[in-house]
VEXFI-604493 format. One record per residue (C-alpha): residue in three letters; x, y negated, z. Coordinates in steps of 0.25 Angstrom, whole numbers, plus 5000, padded with zeros to 4 digits. Each point is the difference from the previous one (the first is absolute). Layout:
N
alaXYZ/...
END
This chain:
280
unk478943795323/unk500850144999/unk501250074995/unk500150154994/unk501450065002/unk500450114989/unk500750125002/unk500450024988/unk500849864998/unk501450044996/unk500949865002/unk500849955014/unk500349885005/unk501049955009/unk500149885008/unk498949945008/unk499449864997/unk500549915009/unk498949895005/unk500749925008/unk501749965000/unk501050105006/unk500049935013/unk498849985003/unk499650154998/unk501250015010/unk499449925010/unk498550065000/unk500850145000/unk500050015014/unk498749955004/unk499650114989/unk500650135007/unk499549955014/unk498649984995/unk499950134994/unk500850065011/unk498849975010/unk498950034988/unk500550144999/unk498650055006/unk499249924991/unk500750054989/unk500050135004/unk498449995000/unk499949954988/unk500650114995/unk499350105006/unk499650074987/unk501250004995/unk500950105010/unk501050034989/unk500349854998/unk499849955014/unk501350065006/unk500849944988/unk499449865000/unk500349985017/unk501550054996/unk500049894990/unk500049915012/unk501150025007/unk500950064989/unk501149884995/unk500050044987/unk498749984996/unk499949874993/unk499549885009/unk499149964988/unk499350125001/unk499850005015/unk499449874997/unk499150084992/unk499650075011/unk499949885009/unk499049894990/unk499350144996/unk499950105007/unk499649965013/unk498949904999/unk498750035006/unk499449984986/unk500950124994/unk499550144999/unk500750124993/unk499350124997/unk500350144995/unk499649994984/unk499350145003/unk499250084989/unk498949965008/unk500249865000/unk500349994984/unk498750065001/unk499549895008/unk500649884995/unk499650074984/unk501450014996/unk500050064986/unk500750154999/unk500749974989/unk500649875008/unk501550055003/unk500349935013/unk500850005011/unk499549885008/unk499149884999/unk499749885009/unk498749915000/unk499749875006/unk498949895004/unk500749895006/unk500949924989/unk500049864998/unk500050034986/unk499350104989/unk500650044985/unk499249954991/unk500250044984/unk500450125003/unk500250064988/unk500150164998/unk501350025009/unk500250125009/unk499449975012/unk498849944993/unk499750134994/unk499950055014/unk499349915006/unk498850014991/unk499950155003/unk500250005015/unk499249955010/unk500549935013/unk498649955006/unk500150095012/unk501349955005/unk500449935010/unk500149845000/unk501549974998/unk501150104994/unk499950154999/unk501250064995/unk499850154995/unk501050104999/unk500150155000/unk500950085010/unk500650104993/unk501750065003/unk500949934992/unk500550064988/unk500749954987/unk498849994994/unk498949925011/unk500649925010/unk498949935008/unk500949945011/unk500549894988/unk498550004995/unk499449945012/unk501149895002/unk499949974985/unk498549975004/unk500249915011/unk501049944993/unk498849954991/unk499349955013/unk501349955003/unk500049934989/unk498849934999/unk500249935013/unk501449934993/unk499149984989/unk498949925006/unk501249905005/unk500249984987/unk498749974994/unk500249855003/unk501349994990/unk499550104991/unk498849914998/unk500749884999/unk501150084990/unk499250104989/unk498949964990/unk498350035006/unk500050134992/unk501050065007/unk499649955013/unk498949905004/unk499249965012/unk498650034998/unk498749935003/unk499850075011/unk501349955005/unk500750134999/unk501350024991/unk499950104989/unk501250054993/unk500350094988/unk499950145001/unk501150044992/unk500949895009/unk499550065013/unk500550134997/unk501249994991/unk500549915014/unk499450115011/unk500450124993/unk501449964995/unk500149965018/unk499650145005/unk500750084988/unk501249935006/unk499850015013/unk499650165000/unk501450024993/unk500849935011/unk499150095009/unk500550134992/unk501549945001/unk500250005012/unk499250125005/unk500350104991/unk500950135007/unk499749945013/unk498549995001/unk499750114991/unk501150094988/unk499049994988/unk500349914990/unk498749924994/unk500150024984/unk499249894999/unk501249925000/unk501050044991/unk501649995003/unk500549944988/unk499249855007/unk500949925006/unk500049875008/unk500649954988/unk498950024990/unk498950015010/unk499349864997/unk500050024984/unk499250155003/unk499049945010/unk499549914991/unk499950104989/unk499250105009/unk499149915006/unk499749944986/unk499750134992/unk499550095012/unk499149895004/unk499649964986/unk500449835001/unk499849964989/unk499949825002/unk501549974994/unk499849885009/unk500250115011/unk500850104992/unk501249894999/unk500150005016/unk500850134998/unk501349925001/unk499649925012/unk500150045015/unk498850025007/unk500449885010/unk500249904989/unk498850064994/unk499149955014/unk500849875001/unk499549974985/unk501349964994/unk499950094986/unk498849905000/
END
């Protein structure tokens, strides 16, 4: 399982998905800053390739203004044993046989998942992972993502919380697999003989990108001119928090080719009813 992140993806998205109610986020938001207060040396070392990003991501930690949901990101993500984060280096492109002509900013791969897409059609993050090759990874997740200064054209600080917001993601979705099952037709999502659920491809993504598109925005709101002056032109002005869910969906559908209407009609459903099964 992998995502590619794009550089040249020209929509924003503002507002974060919300996984659980208000209060309960408020309740865990504590807990959240004291735990990552006393895992600032393991984040630090995880890190350790990435000096350009490190310094921003332990600010992140005690600054109020980021976003609890995003420091929650950091918390479920970023600090388990199993979670590396590597340099996306010309080298390692090289290494994990990342085709030139691929565009990326980052990329995360992982081995331990309660579930595996199945039909997975011709999308985006298909496309790539028939031509790279994780095998020499890591068991677990390995995020890469490459280290450059920030201008208005890259911004690698929001790409590497864009990909742990997919690993991020998948931990909410594995709690989920149980209704989903129980809520959306077999070729959608199934458990397979092997007693191993499989869902769709095109579902997978349309819900994992649309999650850390959102959450990378957020990022970008509320550091921009304090964390670093160049605006990212990848997200364009005239997106608004009132228009946001409409160009999500549209992005995520045409930049990621979905193309099952069945998944293509969950453009006007939020991504929590979406995972509590109700346009089902």
């Amino acid at each position: 399982m992998f995502s590619v992140h794009k550089v040249f993806i020209r929509l924003t998205f503002f507002v974060t998905l919300a996984f659980v109610s208000y209060s309960f986020t408020q309740a865990k938001g504590a807990t959240c800053v004291q735990i990552l207060a006393a895992q600032k040396e393991v984040i630090s070392q995880k890190l350790t390739e990435l000096p350009e990003l490190r310094e921003m991501v332990l600010r992140m930690i005690d600054d109020p203004l980021i976003p609890m949901n995003i420091k929650r990101i950091l918390e479920v993500a970023l600090i388990r044993k199993n979670t590396q984060v590597r340099q996306l280096t010309a080298e390692l492109r090289k290494e994990l046989k990342i085709p030139e002509e691929l565009d990326i900013d980052g990329a995360y791969t992982t081995t331990n998942l309660a579930f595996r897409r199945m039909n997975v059609g011709n999308t985006l993050n298909q496309k790539f992972t028939e031509q790279a090759d994780f095998s020499s990874v890591q068991p677990g997740y390995s995020v890469f993502v490459q280290n450059r200064v920030i201008t208005s054209e890259n911004n690698d600080f929001s790409t590497l919380v864009h990909e742990l917001s997919h690993v991020r993601f998948n931990y909410s979705l594995e709690r989920q697999l149980t209704v989903l099952l129980k809520k959306l037709p077999p070729d959608l999502i199934r458990k397979a003989s092997d007693g191993v659920v499989e869902i769709s491809g095109e579902l997978f993504d349309f819900l994992t990108e649309r999650y850390a598109f959102q959450t990378e925005f957020e990022l970008l709101e509320a550091t921009q001119a304090r964390y670093y002056k160049a605006r990212y032109s990848k997200f364009p002005p005239q997106v608004t928090r009132e228009n946001y869910k409409s160009l999500i969906a549209a992005h995520i559908i045409s930049v990621y080719n979905i193309t099952d209407p069945r998944v293509v009609r969950l453009k006007d459903f939020s991504i929590s009813d979406i995972l509590l099964g109700k346009p089902f």
